[in-house]
N, C-alpha and C positions, 0 to 999 in steps of 0.2 A: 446335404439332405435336410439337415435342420433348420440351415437358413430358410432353405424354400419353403418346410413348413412354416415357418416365423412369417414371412409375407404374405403365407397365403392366410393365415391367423389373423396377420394386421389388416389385411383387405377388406375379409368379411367383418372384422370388427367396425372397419370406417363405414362398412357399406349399411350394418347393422345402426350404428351411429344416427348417421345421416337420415335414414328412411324411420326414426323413431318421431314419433305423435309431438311436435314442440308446439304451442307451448304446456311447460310439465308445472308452471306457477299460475299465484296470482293473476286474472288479467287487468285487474286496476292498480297494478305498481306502478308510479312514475318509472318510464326508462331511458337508463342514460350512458356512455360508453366509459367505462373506464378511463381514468389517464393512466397512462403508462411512463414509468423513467427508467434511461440508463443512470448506472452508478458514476457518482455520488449523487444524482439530483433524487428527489422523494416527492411523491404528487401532492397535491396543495392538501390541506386539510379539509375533511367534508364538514361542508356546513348545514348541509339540513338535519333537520330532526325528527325524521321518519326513515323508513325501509322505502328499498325501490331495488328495481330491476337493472343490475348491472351484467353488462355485456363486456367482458372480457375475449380477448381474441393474441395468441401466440403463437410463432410462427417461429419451427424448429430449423436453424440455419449450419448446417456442416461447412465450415471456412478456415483459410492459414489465417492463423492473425499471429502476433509480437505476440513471446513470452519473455523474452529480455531481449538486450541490445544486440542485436544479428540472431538472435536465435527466434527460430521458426517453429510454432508447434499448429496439428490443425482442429481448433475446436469445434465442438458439441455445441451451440448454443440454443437460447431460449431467445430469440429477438436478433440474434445478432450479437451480441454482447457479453462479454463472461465480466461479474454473473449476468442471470437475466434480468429481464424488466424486476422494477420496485413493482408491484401492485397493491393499492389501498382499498379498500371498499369500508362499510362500516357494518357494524352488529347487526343481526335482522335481514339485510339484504339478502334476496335472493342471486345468483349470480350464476349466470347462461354464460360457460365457458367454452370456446371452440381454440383446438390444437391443430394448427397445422402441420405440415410436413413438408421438406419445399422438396420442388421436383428433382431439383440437383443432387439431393442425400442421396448416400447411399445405405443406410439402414431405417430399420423401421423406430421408430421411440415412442415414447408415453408422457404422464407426468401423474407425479406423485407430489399433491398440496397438502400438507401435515397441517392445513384449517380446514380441511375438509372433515367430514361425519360420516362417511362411506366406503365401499368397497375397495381397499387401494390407494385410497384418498384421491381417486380419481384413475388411478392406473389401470386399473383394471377393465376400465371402458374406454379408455381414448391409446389402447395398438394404433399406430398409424403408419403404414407405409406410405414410402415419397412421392411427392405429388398427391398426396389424399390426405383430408382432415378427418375430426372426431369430434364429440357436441356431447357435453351432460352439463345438467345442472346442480347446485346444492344450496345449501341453505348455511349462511353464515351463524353458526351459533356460540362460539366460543371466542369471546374480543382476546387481541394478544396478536404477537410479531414471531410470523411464522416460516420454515422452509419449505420450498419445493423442490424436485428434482426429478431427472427419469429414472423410471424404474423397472426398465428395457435390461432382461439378462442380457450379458454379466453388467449387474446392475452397478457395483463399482468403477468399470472399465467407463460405464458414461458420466458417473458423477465427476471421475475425474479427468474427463476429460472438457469440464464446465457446464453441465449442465443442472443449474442451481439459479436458487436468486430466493427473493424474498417476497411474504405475501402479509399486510398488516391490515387486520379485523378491526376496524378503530372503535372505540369501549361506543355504546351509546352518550354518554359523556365524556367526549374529548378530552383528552390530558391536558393540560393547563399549556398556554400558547409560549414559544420562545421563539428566538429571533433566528435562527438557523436549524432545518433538518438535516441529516447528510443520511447516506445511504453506503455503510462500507462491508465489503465481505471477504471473508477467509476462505483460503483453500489452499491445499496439497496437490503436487503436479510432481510426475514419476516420468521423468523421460529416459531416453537408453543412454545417450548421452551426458558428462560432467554439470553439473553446473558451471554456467560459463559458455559451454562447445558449441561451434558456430551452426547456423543452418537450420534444415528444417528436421527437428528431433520427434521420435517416436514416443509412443507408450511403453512403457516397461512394465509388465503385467510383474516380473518378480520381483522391483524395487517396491512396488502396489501391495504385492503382497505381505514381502518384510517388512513392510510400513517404514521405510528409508526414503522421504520425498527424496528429491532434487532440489524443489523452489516450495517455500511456505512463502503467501504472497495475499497481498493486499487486491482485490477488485483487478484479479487477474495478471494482470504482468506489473516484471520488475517497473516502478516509477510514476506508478496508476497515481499517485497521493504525493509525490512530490514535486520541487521547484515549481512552474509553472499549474501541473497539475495539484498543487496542495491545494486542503481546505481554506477558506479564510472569514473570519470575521472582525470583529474591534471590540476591544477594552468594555465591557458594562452588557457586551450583549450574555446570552443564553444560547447554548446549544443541546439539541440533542441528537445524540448518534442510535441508527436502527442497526446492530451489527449482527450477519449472519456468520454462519460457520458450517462450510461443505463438506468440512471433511478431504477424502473421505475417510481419514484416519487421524488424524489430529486435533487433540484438543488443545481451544485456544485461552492462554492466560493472557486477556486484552487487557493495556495499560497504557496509561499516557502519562507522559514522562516530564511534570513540571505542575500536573493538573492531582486534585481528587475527585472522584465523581460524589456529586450532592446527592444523587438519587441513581441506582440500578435497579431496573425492574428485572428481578431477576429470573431468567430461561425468559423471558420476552413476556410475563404473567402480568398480573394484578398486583402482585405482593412488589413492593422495593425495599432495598437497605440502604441506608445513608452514608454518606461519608467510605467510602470502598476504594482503597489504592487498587487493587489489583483484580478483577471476573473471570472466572473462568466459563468457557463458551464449547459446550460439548459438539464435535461432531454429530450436525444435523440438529443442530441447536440455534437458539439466537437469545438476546438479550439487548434491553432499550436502556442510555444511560445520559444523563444529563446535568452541566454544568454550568456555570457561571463564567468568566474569564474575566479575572481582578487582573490580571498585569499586561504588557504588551510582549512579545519573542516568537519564538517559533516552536511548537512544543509537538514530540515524536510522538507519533502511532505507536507500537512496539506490539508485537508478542513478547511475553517477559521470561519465555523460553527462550532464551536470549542470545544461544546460537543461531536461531530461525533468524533471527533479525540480523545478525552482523553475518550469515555466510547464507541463508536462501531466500532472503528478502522483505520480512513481514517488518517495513516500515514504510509511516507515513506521514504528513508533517498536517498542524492545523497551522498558518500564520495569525497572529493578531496585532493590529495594527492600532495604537491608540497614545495617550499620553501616561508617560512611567508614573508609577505610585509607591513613590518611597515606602511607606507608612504599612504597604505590603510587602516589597521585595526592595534591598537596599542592596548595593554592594558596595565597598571603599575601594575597590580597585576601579580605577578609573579607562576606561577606551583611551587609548592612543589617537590625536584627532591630526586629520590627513592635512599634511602642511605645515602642521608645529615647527616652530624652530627649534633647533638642536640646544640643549643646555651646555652653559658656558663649563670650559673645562675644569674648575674646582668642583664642580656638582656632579662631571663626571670621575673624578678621583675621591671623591667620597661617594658613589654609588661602587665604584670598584671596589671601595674597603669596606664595605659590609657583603658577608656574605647570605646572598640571598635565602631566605627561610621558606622555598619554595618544594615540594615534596615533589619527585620524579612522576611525571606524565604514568607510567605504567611501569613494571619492571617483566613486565609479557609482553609477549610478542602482540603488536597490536591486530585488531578486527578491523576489518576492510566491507562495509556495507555497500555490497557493487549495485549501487543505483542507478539505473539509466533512463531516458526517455525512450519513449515509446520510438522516436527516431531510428533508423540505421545507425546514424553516427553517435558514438560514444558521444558522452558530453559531459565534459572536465567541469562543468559548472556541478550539477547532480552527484556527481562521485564526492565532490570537494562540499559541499552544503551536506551531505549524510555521514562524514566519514572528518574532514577539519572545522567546517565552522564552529563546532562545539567549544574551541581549544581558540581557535585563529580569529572567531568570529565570521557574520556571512559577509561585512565587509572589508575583512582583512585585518583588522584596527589592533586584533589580537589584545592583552590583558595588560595595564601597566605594571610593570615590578617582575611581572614573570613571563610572560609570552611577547615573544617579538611582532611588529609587527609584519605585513606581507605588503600594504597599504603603501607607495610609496617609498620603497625600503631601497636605503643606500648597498646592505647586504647583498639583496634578491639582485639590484640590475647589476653590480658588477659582478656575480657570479654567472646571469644570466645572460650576460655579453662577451666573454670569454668564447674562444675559439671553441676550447676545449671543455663542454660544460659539464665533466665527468663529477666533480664536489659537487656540484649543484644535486645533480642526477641522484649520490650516493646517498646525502641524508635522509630524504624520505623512503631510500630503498631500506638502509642499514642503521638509521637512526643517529642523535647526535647528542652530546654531553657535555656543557664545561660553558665557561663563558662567553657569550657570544655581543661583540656591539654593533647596535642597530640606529642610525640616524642620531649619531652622539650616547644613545642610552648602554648599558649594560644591562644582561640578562644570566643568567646562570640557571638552567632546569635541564631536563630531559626530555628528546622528540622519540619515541618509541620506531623500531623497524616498521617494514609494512612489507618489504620484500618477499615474502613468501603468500601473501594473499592478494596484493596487486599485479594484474597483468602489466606487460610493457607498452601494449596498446592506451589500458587506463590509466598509467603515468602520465606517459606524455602527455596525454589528454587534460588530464590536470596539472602538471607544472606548465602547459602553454597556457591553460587559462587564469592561473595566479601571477603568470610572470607577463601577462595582457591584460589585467583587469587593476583598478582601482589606481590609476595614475603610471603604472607599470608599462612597459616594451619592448618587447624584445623577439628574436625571431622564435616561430615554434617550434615545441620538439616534436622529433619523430621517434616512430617503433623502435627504429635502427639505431637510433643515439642510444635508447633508454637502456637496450639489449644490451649494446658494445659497454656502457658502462656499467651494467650489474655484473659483465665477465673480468673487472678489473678488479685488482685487489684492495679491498678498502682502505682508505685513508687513516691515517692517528685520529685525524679530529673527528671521524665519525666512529668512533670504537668508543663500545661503554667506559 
């Protein structure tokens, strides 16, 4: 009964919509259509210097898309995309927005632009059932980096179901120009199912409610921001990130983890503070932040509620690519370089007789940041770049004096060519301790467990791609090996 009021509500509000008197502005504005981006790309910046008539146009898409690797969930979107399109327009403009609805939905929805001056922020005139659009206009007056979303009861059940994005009022004087925009957003996703569990998962209206996500997550699904999907720029440029936050229950403390921000504008305003390790980003909030990049690495996204990051997802990676700069970032531990020759054996009995002044990797059980691509198939690459390059390095070379390396490793192929590859299998299940020699060197440190937060599908996954990458061979592992060797009983050399 209520649905059907709600349709027939939305109908006459499209029908009302549509047969209204346009146009409701100026008629000597230049007009022009908006650009529209999915995330992370951000529309170019506007160069003229007057108001004009911008024509925005959004089309509500009900579709399964990836929320993580095998996992299915079906989103809400604004374009097609969680989130939805970036939109820019600038101060002054007038902007004639139409919502569509597409005929496949099956409910009706709205939108609600928090740069809007009116009723709803637009909600309240664009009800729109499926297959029928909705048309107002507003007047841009407020510059600043803003959210949208529907605002169709139950108005949480669509926010979090992706229907969000960002909408940026550019100042009449543009913010001073850098070399890279990105476009990144937050949101909380409540499915019925673990984090993790395979398929096509529901809404869970009471995990929504106890405010207990499943996934805290970057521009929608696990891997949006990594390996291949990362940002990337070089050494000397400038960045700024437009970052929103959906909600629809979590606040986000956004941080990047190598970087300080030169400037946050902070809630997405006029005002900035300098120099900011850490912002916090309210549900239904945003904030503009922008920095410099003096050194070259790969430097993490993170929410710095920093279980969200290591067990529901909120990581991202920017790469930068450029030449090292001592004079900012130095280290005296040198990279292991692939194809060294082995040191002659008095170098390795005086590296035996000193004992290493290495402090233990963790004495807790370690975090497992379950990254995957957007793919079906797990990818040991993704798991291993968010979870060991930190420690191993992303190309294996690992740390001289204290981390072995993976690179080439006399260790790694004769464990990983063994019939029985259950040691191999055990150490990054149950972790390992004590001295270990690698290609003539000696190492002494601690690898922390992972057993209890790695599946045996995401093992395998990663010891076939470290025991196949960087001069490495050997055959892959399967589910079935990894299982059969987490049921044996652990070895000496892998006991604290």
């Amino acid at each position: 009964m209520k649905t059907t009021k709600l349709l027939k509500s939305a109908l006459l509000g499209s029908s009302l919509m549509m047969s209204a008197a346009f146009p409701l502005y100026a008629a000597d504005l230049p007009v022009e259509n908006a650009i529209l981006t999915d995330a992370p790309n951000v529309p170019p910046v506007i160069e003229r210097s007057s108001a004009a008539l911008v024509k925005v146009e959004l089309e509500v898409i009900e579709k399964v898309g990836k929320l993580a690797d095998g996992v299915d969930y079906t989103f809400w979107t604004f374009g097609g995309s969680v989130p939805g399109k970036f939109i820019r327009i600038r101060q002054g403009d007038t902007v004639e927005f139409t919502l569509k609805n597409n005929g496949k939905s099956k409910l009706p929805h709205n939108i609600d632009l928090h740069a809007v001056t009116g009723p709803g922020g637009g909600a309240a005139v664009t009800a729109t059932a499926p297959g029928k659009s909705s048309r107002f206009s507003f007047k841009a007056l407020n510059p600043g980096l803003y959210v949208y979303h529907c605002a169709t009861a139950p108005v949480g059940m669509h926010i979090a179901n992706g229907m969000y994005g960002l909408i940026y009022v550019q100042p009449e004087k543009a913010l001073p120009k850098v070399d890279h925009e990105f476009y990144v957003f937050q949101s909380d996703f409540y499915t019925k199912g673990k984090n993790g569990e395979k398929g096509l998962q529901q809404f869970s209206q009471e995990k929504a409610v106890d405010e207990h996500p499943t996934y805290v997550l970057f521009n929608g699904s696990q891997g949006a921001l990594t390996g291949d999907n990362a940002l990337k720029a070089k050494v000397g440029e400038s960045v700024r990130l437009f970052i929103g936050n959906g909600g629809p229950n979590m606040i986000s403390s956004f941080h990047v983890i190598g970087e300080i921000f030169d400037k946050v504008y902070m809630e997405g305003g006029k005002n900035y503070q300098e120099n900011v390790q850490t912002t916090l980003i309210p549900s239904g909030g945003a904030t503009i932040i922008e920095f410099g990049l003096d050194v070259p690495g790969t430097f993490l996204l993170v929410d710095h509620s920093i279980f969200r990051t290591f067990h529901k997802g909120t990581v991202g990676m920017l790469k930068v690519e450029g030449e090292a700069q001592p004079m900012i970032f130095k280290s005296d531990a040198k990279p292991v370089e692939e194809g060294a020759e082995a040191p002659k054996k008095e170098e390795v009995k005086k590296e035996e007789s000193k004992k290493a002044e290495v402090a233990p990797v963790s004495e807790q059980k370690a975090e497992v940041v379950k990254v995957n691509a957007p793919a079906v198939k797990i990818s040991g690459k993704e798991v291993f770049l968010a979870n060991c390059s930190a420690c191993h390095g992303e190309e294996g070379l690992g740390v001289e004096g204290s981390i072995p390396p993976l690179a080439k490793s006399d260790f790694l192929k004769k464990l990983s060519s063994q019939k029985d590859r259950t040691e191999l299998i055990q150490i990054p299940l149950h972790g390992r301790s004590g001295k270990i020699t690698v290609n003539g060197k000696v190492y002494e440190g601690e690898m922390p467990p992972f057993a209890e937060v790695i599946s045996d599908k995401e093992l395998a996954e990663v010891l076939s791609y470290v025991s196949n990458s960087w001069g490495n061979k050997a055959k892959k592992f399967t589910e079935a090996e990894v299982k059969k060797a987490r049921d044996v009983k652990v070895s000496n050399n892998n006991k604290k």
